[in-house]
Each structure stands twice: as structure tokens, then as C-alpha cells.
C-alpha positions in Angstrom: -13.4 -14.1 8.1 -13.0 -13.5 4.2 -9.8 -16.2 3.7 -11.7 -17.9 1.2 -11.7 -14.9 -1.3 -8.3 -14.9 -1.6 -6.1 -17.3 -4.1 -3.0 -18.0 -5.6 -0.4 -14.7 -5.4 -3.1 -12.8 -2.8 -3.6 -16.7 -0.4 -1.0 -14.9 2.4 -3.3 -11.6 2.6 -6.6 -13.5 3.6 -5.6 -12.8 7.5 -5.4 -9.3 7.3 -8.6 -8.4 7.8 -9.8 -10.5 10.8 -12.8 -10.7 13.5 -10.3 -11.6 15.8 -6.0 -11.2 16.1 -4.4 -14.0 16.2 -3.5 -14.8 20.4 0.2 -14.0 20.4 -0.5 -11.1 18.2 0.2 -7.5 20.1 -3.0 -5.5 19.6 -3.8 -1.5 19.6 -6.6 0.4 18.6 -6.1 2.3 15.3 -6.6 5.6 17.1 -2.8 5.3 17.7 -2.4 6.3 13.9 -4.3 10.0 15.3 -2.2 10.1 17.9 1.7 11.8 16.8 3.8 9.9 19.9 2.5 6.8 19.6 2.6 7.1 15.9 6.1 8.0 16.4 6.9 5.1 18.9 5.9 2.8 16.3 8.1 4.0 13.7 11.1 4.3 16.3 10.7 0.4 16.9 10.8 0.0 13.4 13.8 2.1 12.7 15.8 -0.2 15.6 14.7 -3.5 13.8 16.2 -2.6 10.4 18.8 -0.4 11.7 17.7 2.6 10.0 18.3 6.0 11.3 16.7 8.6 8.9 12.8 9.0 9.4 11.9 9.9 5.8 13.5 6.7 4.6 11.5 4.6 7.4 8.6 5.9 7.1 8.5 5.1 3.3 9.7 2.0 3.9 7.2 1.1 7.1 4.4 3.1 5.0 4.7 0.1 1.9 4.2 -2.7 4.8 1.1 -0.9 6.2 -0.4 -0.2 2.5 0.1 -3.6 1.5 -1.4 -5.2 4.4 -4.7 -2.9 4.4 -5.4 -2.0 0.6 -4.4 -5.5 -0.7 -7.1 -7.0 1.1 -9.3 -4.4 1.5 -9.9 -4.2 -2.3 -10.5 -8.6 -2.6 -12.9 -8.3 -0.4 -15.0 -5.4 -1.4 -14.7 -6.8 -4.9 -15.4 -10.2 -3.9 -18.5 -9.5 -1.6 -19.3 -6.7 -3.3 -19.6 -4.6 0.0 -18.0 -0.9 0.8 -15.6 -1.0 3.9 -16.5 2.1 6.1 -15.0 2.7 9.0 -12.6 5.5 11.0 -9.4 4.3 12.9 -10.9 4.3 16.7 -13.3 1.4 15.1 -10.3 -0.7 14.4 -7.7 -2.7 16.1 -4.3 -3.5 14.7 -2.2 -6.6 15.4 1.1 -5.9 15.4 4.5 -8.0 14.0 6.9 -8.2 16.2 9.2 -5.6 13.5 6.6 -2.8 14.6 4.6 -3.3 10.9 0.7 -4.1 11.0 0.4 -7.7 11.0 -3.8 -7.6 10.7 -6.3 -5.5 10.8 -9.2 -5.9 13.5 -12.5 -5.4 11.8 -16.5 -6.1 12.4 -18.5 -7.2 9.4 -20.8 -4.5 10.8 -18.4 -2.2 9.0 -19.1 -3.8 5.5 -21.9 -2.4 3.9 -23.7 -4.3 1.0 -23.1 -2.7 -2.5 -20.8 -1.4 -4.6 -18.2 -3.0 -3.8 -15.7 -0.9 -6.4 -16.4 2.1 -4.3 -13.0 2.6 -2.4 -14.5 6.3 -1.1 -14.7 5.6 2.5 -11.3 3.3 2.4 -9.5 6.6 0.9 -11.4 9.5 2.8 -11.0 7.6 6.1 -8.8 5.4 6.2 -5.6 6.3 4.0 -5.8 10.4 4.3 -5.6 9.9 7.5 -3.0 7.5 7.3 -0.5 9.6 5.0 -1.0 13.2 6.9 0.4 11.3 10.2 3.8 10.0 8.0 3.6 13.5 6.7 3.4 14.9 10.4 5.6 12.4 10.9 8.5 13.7 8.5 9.7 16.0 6.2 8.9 14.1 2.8 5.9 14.5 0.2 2.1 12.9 1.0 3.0 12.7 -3.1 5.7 9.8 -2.2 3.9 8.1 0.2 0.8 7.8 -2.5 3.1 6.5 -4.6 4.1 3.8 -2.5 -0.2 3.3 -2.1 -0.6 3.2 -5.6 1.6 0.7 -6.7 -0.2 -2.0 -4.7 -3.5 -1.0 -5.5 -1.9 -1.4 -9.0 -0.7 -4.8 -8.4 -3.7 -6.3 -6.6 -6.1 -5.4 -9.7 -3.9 -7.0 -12.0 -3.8 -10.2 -10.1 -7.6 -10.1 -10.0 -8.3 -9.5 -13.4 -5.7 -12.1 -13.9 -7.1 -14.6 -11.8 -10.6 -14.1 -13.1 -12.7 -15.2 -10.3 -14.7 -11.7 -9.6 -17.2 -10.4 -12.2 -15.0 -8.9 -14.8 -17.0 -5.7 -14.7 -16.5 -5.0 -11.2 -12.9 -5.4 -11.5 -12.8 -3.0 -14.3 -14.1 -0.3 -12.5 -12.3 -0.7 -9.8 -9.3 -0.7 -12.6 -10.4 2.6 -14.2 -9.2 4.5 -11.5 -5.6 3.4 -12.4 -6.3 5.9 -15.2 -8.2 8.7 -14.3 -7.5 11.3 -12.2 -10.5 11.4 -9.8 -12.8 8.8 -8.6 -16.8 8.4 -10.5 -17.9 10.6 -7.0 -15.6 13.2 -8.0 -13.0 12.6 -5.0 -9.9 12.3 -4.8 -7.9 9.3 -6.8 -4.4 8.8 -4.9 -3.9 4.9 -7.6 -3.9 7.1 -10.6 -1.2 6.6 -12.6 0.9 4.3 -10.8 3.6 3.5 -13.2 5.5 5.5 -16.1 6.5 3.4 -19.5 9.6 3.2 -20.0 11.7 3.5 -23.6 12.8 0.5 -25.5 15.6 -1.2 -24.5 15.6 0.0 -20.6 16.8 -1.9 -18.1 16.0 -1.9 -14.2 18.5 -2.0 -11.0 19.2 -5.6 -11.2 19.7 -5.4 -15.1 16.5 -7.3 -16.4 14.2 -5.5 -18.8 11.8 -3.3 -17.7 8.5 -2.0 -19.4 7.3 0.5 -17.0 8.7 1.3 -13.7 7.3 3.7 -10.6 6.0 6.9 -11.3 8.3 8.6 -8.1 11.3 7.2 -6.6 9.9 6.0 -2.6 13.7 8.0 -1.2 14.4 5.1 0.7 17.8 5.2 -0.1 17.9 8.7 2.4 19.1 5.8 4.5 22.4 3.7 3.7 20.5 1.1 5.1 19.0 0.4 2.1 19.6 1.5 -2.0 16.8 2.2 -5.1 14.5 -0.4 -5.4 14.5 -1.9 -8.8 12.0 -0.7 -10.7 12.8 2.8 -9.3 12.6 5.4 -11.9 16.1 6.5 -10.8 17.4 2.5 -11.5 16.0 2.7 -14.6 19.4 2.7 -17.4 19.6 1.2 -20.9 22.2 -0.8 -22.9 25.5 -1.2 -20.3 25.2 1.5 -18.3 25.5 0.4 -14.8 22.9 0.5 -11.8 25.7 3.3 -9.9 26.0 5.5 -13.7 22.5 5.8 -14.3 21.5 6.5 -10.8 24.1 9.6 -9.9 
């Protein structure tokens, strides 16, 4: 439905946002996100496929899959078209992956309304609110961590646009702006602001490589043995020979 918007680094999210899941694809309505025990069957899958057994690390971790498959390509195409997404769950459908994270998003054109396309209002207000008070239902673990995990995508997926160049520069930049300021132009809430922190000269990340700027909040996915700090965790974060293990404890 929108494939053709999306290019280089963004090419494998142009099927998230379809008319139609694909036919192998296990489908739900997006009500289950309203309601707590199917919301919580979804996660429990998840936690058997990755072995995980602490819900405020999986739902962190299953929370990053879900906000990159929806804001990714719900930003390129409201840039690109120039049209608002607005919708509620119970007018979706989600297709699911076999691992229990969203695969596509089920969505009428109807649902795209013409204009102001930079105006993420009714993909916030509806769509991700919603969204992070279930994880917060969910578990005991900050909406503040789970915007963090939101931000940093909406973050990445402006960069590659203005990088890429292909959408009127304008509307890219104020879609951009609200990377740095704390409420959006309707006065509403702003969960991208601020996505990273800068980091001091000479810092390096958990694999050792230089790092500029890392996340704003640590994701706690390392509640879980399953898995450690991500790399560009704020925790990670050391300089000159420290190690990953010294700087982080």
C-alpha cells in the first residue's frame, strides 16, 4: 500500500502498514492491546521464544519490536503523503510473527486523512498512550523507560529521512523539532523529546567503539540474564580502558 515511500535503510518497513496481512500471517484485532490477558498472553509467548523470565525486561525488549514496526513507518508515510494517521486500536488488525512481535499493521486508507502530515497528535494520543499504559499495566517498570525505547526510533527514522532527502525538507524539519522541544506545536504531549544525551570526549560504548551521544535512560533489559546493556546504553558508556563490566557496576 505505501512500499514505494520507503528506500534504502527504511526498504524492510514498507510492509508494516498494509491493506491486507500477508496469508500465513496470524492476525488479531488491535483491541487485544485494551485487553490485560490477552495483552499478557502475548508477552508470555514472547518470553518462551527468547527464554526470558523477568516481565520488565520483556516487555522492554518486546515494546522496541512493536515501536519500531508502527512509528517507523507511520512517520514515512505521513511525511511522504502528507496525510495524518487517525485511528484507535479496535480499527486495526495486527499480523503477528511467529516470536509473538507485530509483524504488520492492518490499516484502511480511510484512516489517512489529507494534511499535515508532521502532525503525529492522533499517532501519540491514540495509538502509543494506549500502548505504553498496557506495558505499564503490564509491569512494574516506568512509562518513562518504555518512551525511551519510542523515542529513539522516532529519532532514527528522521535522520534517515532528512538524510535520504526525498520528502520536502520543511516537513521533515518539523517533524524533527519535536526531537527538541518538550511539547508538540498543539501543546500535547512530546514522548521523542530528547532522545539521546552527549556524551564527553573520549567515551566509549559497550563494544568499545567511540560514541558521541548514547540513550537518554538505560531500557533495564538486563533485569533478565537473558540479555546485558545494549551498547549505546548510558550505563555502557566508559572512557579510555575501562572495561564494559567496570564502568557498568
Amino acid at each position: 500500500m505505501f512500499a514505494r515511500h520507503f528506500h534504502d535503510h527504511l526498504e524492510s518497513f514498507g510492509d508494516a502498514l498494509v491493506a491486507d496481512a500477508p496469508r500465513d500471517t496470524v492476525v488479531t484485532s488491535g483491541a487485544l492491546l485494551r485487553d490485560p490477558d490477552a495483552f499478557a498472553d502475548q508477552l508470555a509467548a514472547f518470553k518462551i521464544d527468547r527464554g526470558c523470565h523477568d516481565d520488565r525486561a520483556a516487555a522492554s525488549q518486546w515494546s522496541k519490536w512493536f515501536f519500531s514496526r508502527l512509528i517507523i513507518p507511520a512517520a514515512v508515510v505521513q511525511l511522504a503523503t502528507d496525510q495524518r494517521l487517525v485511528c484507535e486500536w479496535a480499527d486495526l488488525d495486527i499480523g503477528w510473527q511467529a516470536d509473538a512481535t507485530p509483524r504488520c499493521f492492518v490499516v484502511q486508507e480511510s484512516h489517512f486523512l489529507s494534511g499535515d502530515g508532521a502532525d503525529l497528535a492522533g499517532l501519540i494520543d491514540t495509538l502509543l498512550c494506549p500502548f505504553v499504559d498496557a506495558l505499564t499495566g503490564y509491569c512494574r517498570l516506568s512509562a518513562r523507560v518504555f518512551w525511551s525505547n519510542a523515542s529513539m526510533y522516532y529519532d532514527w527514522v528522521v535522520g534517515e529521512l532528512t538524510r535520504q532527502g526525498r520528502i520536502p525538507a520543511e516537513r521533515v524539519a518539523t517533524a524533527a523539532a519535536l526531537l527538541n522541544t518538550p511539547t508538540r506545536p498543539d501543546g500535547g504531549f512530546n514522548p521523542f523529546v530528547r532522545a539521546h544525551r552527549d556524551c564527553k570526549p573520549g567515551a566509549l560504548d559497550g563494544d568499545d567503539a567511540p560514541i558521541a551521544r548514547c540513550r537518554r535512560l538505560c531500557c533495564m533489559r538486563d533485569l533478565d540474564p537473558k540479555w546485558g546493556l545494549c551498547a549505546n546504553c548510558p550505563r555502557a558508556v566508559h572512557y579510555g580502558r575501562a572495561s564494559h563490566a567496570a564502568a557498568s557496576h
